[in-house]
C-alpha positions in Angstrom: -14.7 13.1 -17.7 -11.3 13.2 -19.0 -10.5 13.5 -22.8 -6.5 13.1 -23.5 -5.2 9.9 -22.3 -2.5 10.2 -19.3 0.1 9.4 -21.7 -0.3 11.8 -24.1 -1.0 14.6 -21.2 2.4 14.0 -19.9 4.1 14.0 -23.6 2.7 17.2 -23.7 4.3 18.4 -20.7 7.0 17.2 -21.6 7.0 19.8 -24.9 6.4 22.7 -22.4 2.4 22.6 -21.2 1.8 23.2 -18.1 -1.4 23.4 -18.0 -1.1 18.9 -18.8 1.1 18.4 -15.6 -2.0 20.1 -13.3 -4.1 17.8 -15.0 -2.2 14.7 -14.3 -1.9 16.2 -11.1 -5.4 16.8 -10.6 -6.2 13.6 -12.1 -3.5 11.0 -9.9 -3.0 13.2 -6.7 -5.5 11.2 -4.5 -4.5 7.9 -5.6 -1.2 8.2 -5.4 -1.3 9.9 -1.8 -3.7 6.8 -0.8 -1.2 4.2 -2.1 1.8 5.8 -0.4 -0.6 6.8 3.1 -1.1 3.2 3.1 2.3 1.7 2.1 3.9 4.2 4.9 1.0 3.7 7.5 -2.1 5.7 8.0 -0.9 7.4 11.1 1.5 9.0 9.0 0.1 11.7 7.0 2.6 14.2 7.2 5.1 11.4 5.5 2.8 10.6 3.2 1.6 14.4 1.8 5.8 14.4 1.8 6.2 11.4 -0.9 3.2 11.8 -2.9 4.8 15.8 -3.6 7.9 14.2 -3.9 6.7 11.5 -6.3 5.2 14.6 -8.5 8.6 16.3 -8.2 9.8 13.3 -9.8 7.5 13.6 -12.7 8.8 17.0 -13.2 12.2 16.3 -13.2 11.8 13.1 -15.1 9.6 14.8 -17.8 12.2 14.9 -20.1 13.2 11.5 -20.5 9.9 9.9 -20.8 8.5 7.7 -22.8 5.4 6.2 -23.1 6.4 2.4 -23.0 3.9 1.8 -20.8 0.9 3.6 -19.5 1.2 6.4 -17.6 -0.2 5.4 -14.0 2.6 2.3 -14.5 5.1 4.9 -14.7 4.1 7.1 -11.7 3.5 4.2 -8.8 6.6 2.9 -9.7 8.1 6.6 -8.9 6.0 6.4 -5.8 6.5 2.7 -4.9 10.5 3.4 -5.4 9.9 6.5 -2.6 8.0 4.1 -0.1 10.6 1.1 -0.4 13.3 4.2 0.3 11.1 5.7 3.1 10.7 2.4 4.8 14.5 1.0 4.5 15.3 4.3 6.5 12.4 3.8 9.0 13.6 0.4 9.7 16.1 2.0 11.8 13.5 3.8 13.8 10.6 2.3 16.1 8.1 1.8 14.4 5.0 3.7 15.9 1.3 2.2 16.3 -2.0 3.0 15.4 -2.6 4.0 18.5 0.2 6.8 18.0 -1.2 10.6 17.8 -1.6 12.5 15.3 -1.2 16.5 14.5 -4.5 16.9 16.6 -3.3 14.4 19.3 -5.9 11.6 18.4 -5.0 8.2 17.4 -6.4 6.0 14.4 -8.3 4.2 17.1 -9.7 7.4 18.7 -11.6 7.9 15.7 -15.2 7.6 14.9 -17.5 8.9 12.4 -20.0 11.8 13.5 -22.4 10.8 11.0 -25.3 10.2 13.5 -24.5 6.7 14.1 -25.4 4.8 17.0 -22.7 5.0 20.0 -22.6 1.0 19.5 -22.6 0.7 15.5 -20.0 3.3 16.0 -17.9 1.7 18.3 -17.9 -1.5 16.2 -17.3 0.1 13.1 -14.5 2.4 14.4 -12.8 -1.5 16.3 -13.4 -2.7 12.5 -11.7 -0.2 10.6 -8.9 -0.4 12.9 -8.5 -3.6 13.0 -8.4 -3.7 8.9 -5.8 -1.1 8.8 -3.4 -3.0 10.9 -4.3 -6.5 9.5 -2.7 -4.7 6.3 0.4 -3.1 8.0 0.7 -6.7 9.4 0.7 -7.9 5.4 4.7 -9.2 4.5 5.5 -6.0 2.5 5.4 -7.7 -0.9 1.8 -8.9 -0.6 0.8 -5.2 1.2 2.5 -3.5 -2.0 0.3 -5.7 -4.5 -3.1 -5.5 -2.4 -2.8 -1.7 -1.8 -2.1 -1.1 -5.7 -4.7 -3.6 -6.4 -7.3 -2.3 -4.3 -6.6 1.0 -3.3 -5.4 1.9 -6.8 -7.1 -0.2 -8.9 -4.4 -1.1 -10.9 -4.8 -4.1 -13.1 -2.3 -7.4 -12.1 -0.5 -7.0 -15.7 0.1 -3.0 -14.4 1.3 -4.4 -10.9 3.5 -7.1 -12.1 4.8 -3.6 -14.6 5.8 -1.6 -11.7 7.0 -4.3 -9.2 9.4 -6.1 -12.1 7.6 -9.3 -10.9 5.5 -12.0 -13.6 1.9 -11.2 -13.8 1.5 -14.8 -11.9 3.5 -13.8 -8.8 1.4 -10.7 -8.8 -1.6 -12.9 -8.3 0.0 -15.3 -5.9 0.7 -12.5 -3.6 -2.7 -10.9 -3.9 -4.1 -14.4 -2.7 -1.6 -14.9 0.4 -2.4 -11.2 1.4 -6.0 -12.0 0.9 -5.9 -15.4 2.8 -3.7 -13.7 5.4 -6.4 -10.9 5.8 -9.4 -12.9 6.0 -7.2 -15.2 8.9 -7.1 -11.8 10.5 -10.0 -10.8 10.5 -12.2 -13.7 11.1 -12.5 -13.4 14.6 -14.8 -9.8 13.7 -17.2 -11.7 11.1 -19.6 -12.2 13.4 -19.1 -8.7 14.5 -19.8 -7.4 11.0 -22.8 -9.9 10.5 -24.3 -7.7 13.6 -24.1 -4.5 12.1 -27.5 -3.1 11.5 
């Protein structure tokens, strides 16, 4: 779909295109807001639309120093990561709120179901499921969450992880394994659930 490489999109805006930055935009918008809607928790959209904008402000005013030592994407989650770890150290002086906190329509993650036909019971599992998943991975120890959301949710390779984070490629993957160990210790209890799903 795409035919310039990130890297050489964003040397280009960095000479004065424009018209590059909205396609890096266009290009990394959604997984950057996914990364940072799950790093900051999924009741938390307005936060999250906040630092992903903020993360491409950053872009902006950063254009002129960068270089492409690494890829691109590398680049920008770090930018975004650096915004969640800021975010959070300033939350940690707040309560934290739950899933079952409202949102801007005054429903709840939990409140949720999908209106896609599905039987009242399927639904009601599936809904139980999906919440359960998004706070088994709030629960994650925020190292390990970091490394599974950019993993799974980004899709970032562990070399490109271990890039952003500062960490050995080998930590990366240690990490991924205890949030993965963690996660399926959380969610055990629901396999037979899942196993019942039509």
């Amino acid at each position: 779909m795409y035919t310039d490489a990130s890297e050489s999109l964003m040397l280009r805006f960095r000479s004065g295109d424009v018209r590059a930055f909205e396609i890096l935009l266009q290009r990394h918008r959604q997984s950057i807001y996914e990364f940072v809607l799950r790093s900051v928790g999924t009741y938390n959209t307005a936060q999250a639309e906040d630092l992903t904008q903020e993360t491409f402000l950053r872009v902006v005013k950063q254009a002129g120093s960068y270089e492409p030592r690494s890829k691109f994407t590398t680049w920008l989650f770090t930018l975004a990561r650096n915004l969640c770890i800021d975010a959070s150290r300033r939350r940690k002086h707040r309560k934290a709120q739950s899933l079952d906190a409202p949102d801007e329509e005054g429903h709840s993650l939990l409140d949720r179901t999908s209106d896609g036909g599905m039987p009242v019971d399927r639904q009601a599992v599936s809904t139980e499921l999906r919440a359960r998943m998004e706070r088994a991975i709030e629960e994650l120890p925020e190292d390990q969450r970091e490394v599974f959301l950019m993993r799974e949710s980004a899709d970032l390779s562990f070399k490109e992880i271990a890039d952003v984070i500062g960490i050995s490629e080998n930590t990366v993957k240690s990490r991924m394994r205890y949030a993965l160990e963690k996660l399926r210790a959380s969610l055990d209890e629901y396999q037979d659930m899942a196993r019942a799903l039509p």
